[in-house]
C-alpha positions, 0 to 999 in steps of 0.5 A: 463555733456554735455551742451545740458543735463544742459538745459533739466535738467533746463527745468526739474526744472522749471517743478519741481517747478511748480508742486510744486506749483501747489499741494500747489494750490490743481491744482492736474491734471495740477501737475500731467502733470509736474510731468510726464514731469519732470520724462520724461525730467530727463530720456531724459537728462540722455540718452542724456549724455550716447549718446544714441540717443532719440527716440520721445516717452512720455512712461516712460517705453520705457525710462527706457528700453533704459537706461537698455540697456545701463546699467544704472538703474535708481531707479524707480520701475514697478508699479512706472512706470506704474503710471506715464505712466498713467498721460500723456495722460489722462491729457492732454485733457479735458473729463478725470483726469490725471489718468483713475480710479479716480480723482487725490488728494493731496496723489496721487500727494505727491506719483507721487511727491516722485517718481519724487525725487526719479528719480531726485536723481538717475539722479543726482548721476548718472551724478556726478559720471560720 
């Protein structure tokens, strides 16, 4: 593992626990926000290792394509996808929630959690494999 992909995957756990303790403090929109960012920051350490070049963009979409065009599947589905697409934005400003059609709780987070660990863990074995 390269030594610039270490550091995006320590600024992914710090990310990581503070979600974490975010949702144990019922502060569901902010957990939202790190949850995206870690799923972000793990896609963005993955490319960085491969060599691909990082494009500036927050869509967890566009990132995964860019893995699938260097033939790397991480395990995160569509809908997974577009529902951590639809934190960033939203979640960033006042005037809305983290996600457009309704405010976020704790089974929302727990999901966007899950998917986080599930993207964690591909990443991981993706980089101890290499």
């Amino acid at each position: 593992m390269k030594g610039e992909t270490a550091s995006w995957l320590a600024y992914a756990q710090d990310n990581v626990d503070a979600a974490e303790i975010l949702i144990t403090s019922e502060l569901y929109n902010p957990a939202l926000q790190n949850i995206q960012q870690v799923i972000e920051k793990y896609l963005k350490a993955l490319l960085l290792d491969t060599g691909t070049r990082l494009k500036r963009t927050h869509s967890i979409n566009e990132l995964v394509s860019l893995l699938k065009d260097n033939s790397i599947m991480v395990k995160i589905d569509d809908d997974e996808i577009d529902l951590i697409d639809s934190i960033y934005l939203p979640s960033k400003y006042p005037g809305g929630s983290a996600l457009p059609d309704f405010i976020p709780d704790k089974i929302i987070c727990n999901k966007c959690f899950d998917i986080l660990m599930k993207v964690k863990q591909s990443v991981s074995d993706y980089l101890n494999a290499a």
